[in-house]
C-alpha positions in Angstrom: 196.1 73.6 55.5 194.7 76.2 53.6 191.2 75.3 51.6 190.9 76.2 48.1 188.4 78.6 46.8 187.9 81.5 44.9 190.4 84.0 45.4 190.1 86.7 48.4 189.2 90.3 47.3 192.5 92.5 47.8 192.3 94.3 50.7 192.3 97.7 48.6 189.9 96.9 45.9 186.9 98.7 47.1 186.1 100.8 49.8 182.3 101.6 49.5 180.0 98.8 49.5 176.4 97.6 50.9 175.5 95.8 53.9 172.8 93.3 52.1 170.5 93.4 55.4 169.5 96.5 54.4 167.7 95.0 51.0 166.4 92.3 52.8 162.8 93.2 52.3 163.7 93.2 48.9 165.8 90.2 48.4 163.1 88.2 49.9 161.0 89.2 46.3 163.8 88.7 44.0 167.6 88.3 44.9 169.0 88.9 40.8 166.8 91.9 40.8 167.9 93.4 43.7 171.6 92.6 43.1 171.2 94.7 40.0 169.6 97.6 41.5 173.2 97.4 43.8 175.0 97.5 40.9 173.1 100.5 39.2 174.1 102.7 42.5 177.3 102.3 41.7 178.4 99.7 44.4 180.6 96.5 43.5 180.9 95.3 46.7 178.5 93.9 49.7 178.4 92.1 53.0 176.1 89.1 53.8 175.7 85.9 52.9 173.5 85.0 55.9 170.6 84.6 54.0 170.2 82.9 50.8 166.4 83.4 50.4 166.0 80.2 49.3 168.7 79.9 46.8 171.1 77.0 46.5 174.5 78.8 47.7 176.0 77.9 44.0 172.8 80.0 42.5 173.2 83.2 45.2 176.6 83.7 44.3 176.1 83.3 40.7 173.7 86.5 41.2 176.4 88.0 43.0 179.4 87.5 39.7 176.2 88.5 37.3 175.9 92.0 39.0 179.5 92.5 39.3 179.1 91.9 43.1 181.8 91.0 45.8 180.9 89.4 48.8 183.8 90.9 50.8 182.8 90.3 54.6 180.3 86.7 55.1 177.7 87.1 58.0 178.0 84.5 60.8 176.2 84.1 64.0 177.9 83.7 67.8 177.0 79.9 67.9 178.3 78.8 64.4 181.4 80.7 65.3 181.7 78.9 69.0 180.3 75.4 68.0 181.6 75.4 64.0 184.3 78.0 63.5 185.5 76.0 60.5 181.6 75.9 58.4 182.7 79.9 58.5 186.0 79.3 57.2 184.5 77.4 54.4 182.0 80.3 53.5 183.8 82.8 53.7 186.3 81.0 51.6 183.5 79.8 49.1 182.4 83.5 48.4 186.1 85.0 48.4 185.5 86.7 51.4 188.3 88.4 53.8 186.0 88.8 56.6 183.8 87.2 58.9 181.5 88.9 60.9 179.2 88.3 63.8 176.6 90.7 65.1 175.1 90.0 68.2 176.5 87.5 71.4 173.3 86.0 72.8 172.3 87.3 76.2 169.2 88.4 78.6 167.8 91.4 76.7 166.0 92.0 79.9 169.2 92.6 82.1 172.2 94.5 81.2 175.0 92.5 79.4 177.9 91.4 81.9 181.0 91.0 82.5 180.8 86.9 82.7 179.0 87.3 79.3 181.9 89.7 77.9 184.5 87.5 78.9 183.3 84.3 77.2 182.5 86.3 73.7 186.4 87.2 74.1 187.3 83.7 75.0 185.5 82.6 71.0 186.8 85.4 69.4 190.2 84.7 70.1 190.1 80.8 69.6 187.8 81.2 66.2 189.6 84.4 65.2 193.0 82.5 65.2 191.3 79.4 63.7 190.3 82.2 60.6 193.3 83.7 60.7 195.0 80.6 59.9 192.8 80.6 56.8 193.4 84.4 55.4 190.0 85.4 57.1 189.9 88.5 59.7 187.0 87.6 62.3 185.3 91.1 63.1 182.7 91.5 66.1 180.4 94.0 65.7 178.8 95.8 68.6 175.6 97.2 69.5 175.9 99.2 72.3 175.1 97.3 75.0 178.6 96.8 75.5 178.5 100.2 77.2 177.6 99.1 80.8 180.4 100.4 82.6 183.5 98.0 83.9 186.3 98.7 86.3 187.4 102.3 84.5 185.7 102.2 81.4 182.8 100.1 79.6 182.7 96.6 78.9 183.4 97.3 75.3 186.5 98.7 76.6 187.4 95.3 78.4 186.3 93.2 75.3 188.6 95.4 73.0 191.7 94.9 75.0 191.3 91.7 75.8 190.8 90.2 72.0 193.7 89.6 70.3 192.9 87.0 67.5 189.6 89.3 65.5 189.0 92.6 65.1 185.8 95.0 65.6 183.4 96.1 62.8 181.8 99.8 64.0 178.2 100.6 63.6 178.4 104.5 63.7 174.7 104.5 64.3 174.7 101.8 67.5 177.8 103.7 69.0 175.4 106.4 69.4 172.3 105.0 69.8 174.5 103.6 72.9 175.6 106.8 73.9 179.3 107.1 72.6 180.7 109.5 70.7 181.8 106.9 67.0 184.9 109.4 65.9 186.2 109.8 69.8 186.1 106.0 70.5 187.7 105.1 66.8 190.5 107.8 68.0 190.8 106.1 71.5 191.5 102.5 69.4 193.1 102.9 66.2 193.6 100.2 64.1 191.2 97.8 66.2 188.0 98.9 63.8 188.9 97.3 60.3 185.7 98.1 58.8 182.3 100.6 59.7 179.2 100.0 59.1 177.6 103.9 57.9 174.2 105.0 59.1 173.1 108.2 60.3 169.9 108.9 62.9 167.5 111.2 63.2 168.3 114.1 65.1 166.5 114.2 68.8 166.2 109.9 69.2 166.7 108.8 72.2 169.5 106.8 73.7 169.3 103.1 74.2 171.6 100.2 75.9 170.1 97.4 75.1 170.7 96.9 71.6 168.1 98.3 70.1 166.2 101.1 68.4 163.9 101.9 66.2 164.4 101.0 61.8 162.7 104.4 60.9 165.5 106.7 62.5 167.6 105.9 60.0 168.2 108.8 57.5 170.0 109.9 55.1 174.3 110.2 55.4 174.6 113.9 56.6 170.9 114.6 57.8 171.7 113.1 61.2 173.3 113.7 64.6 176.2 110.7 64.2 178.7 113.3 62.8 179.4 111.1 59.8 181.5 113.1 57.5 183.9 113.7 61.2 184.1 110.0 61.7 184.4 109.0 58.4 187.3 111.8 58.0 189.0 110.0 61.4 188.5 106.2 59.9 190.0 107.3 56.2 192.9 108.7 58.4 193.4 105.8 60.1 193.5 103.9 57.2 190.3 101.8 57.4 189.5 100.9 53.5 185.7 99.2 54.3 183.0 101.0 54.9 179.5 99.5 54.4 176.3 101.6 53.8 173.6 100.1 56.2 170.2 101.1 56.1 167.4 99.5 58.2 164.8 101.9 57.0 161.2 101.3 54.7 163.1 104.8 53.0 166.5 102.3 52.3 165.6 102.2 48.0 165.4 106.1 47.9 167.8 106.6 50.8 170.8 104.7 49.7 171.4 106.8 46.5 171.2 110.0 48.3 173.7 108.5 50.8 176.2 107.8 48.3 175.5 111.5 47.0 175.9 112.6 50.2 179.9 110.7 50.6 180.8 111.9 47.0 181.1 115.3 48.3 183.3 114.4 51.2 186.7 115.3 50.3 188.4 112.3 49.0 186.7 110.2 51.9 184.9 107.4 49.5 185.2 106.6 46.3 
C-alpha cells in the first residue's frame, strides 16, 4: 500500500541542486537563513534531511517550501535502513523525496573493508531497496572509496555493484578519487547504475586514501582540481543522469559554491 504524502518531485525537474551537509556549519546558526542564501545561488533543490537542527520536522520543511526548496534525495544511515527500512519510506515520503540515500556501511576503520562486510551491505540494499521501491523511492548507496580493496578480478565496489539489484549508487567524484579511481572511467564501465553524483573537485597534488577519508580543506572550486569534472560530468549528462548535487566540505563552501555554479554554467549544456 502506498502512503500518502506530498507529491514526488518529477524525475526531470531539476538537475543542479545542494547537498545540505555542506551548510551544515551554517544550518546549525540558523536553518531559514541559510535556506535562503540556497535560494539566492540559484538552486531549488537539496539533499538532506538528516539533521533538523533542532527543528520540529513540520517547521524544517516549512523553511524548505519558504525558500523554494526541494528536498529531492532524504539522508538515511545503514542501521535505520537494516533495522527500520519503512521510518525511511515515511521520510522520504513526508518531504516528497524520490531518493533515499545512505553514506557510509559501519565497519573497522582500522582494517581494510571486506568482502563478509560487502556482502551483508548488498544483502540490505536489496531487501530495503525493494521495500522503497515498492513505495516510488530509489535507495542509492553512496561510496567512499574504501570499497576499492581488491576482489577476485576487480574491487569490492565492483562485487557490490553487480551484486545489488533492488538500489542504485550515488557517485562522489571527489571519494572515487580520493580512492584512487578514475570517476568518468568507472561511470563508463557501469552505465545507468549511478543515478545521481555528488560534485566536488580536490586540490591538485592530495594524496590518495582507502579508508574513507581525507581531509575538508582539499575541497576547491569545480574546475580548479584534478577530478576532471567538466569530463565526468560530460560522461554522466550522456548517460542521462539528471541529479547532480554540489557538495562542499570546505570552511571556503559560502564563497566556493557560487564560483562552482559559475564554473558548470560554462560547460556546454552540462547543467542548468
Amino acid at each position: 500500500m502506498l502512503i500518502a504524502s506530498s507529491t514526488l518531485i518529477p524525475l526531470s525537474a531539476h538537475e543542479l541542486g545542494l547537498q545540505l551537509y555542506s551548510v551544515r556549519h551554517q544550518m546549525e546558526k540558523d536553518v531559514d537563513a541559510t535556506f535562503a542564501e540556497i535560494n539566492k545561488w540559484g538552486l531549488t533543490l537539496v539533499e538532506g534531511g538528516g539533521a533538523l537542527y533542532g527543528h520540529s520536522i513540520d517547521n524544517y520543511r516549512n523553511f524548505l517550501l519558504k525558500n523554494n526548496l526541494e528536498m529531492a534525495s532524504v539522508d538515511a544511515s545503514y542501521e535505520e535502513l537494516r533495522d527500520n527500512p519503512i521510518a525511511v519510506v515515511y521520510k522520504a515520503r513526508f518531504f516528497g523525496s524520490r531518493f533515499a540515500t545512505f553514506y557510509w556501511i559501519p565497519h573497522d576503520g582500522s582494517k581494510p573493508f571486506d568482502f563478509e562486510t560487502a556482502k551483508n551491505a548488498v544483502t540490505m540494499m536489496n531487501k530495503a531497496g525493494l521495500l522503497l521501491k515498492q513505495h516510488g523511492i530509489t535507495l542509492q548507496y553512496h561510496p567512499h572509496g574504501y570499497e576499492f580493496y581488491a576482489y577476485e578480478d576487480g574491487t569490492l565496489l565492483d562485487y557490490m555493484i553487480q551484486n545489488t539489484h533492488q538500489a542504485q549508487f550515488q557517485m562522489d567524484v571527489f571519494w572515487m578519487k580520493q580512492g584512487g579511481m578514475d570517476p568518468t572511467a568507472l561511470l563508463q564501465k557501469y552505465p545507468g547504475r549511478f543515478t545521481s553524483l555528488h560534485l566536488k573537485d580536490r586540490l591538485k597534488g592530495t594524496a590518495n586514501t582507502k579508508n574513507g577519508s581525507g581531509d575538508n580543506e582539499s575541497n576547491v572550486v569545480l574546475g580548479e582540481g584534478d577530478v576532471g569534472i567538466a569530463k565526468v560530468v560530460a560522461e554522466a549528462k550522456k548517460q542521462g543522469i539528471r541529479y547532480f548535487f554540489l557538495e562542499d566540505e570546505s570552511s571556503r563552501v559560502m564563497e566556493q559554491i557560487p564560483k562552482s555554479i559559475d564554473f558548470l554554467h560554462t560547460l556546454d549544456g552540462v547543467i542548468k
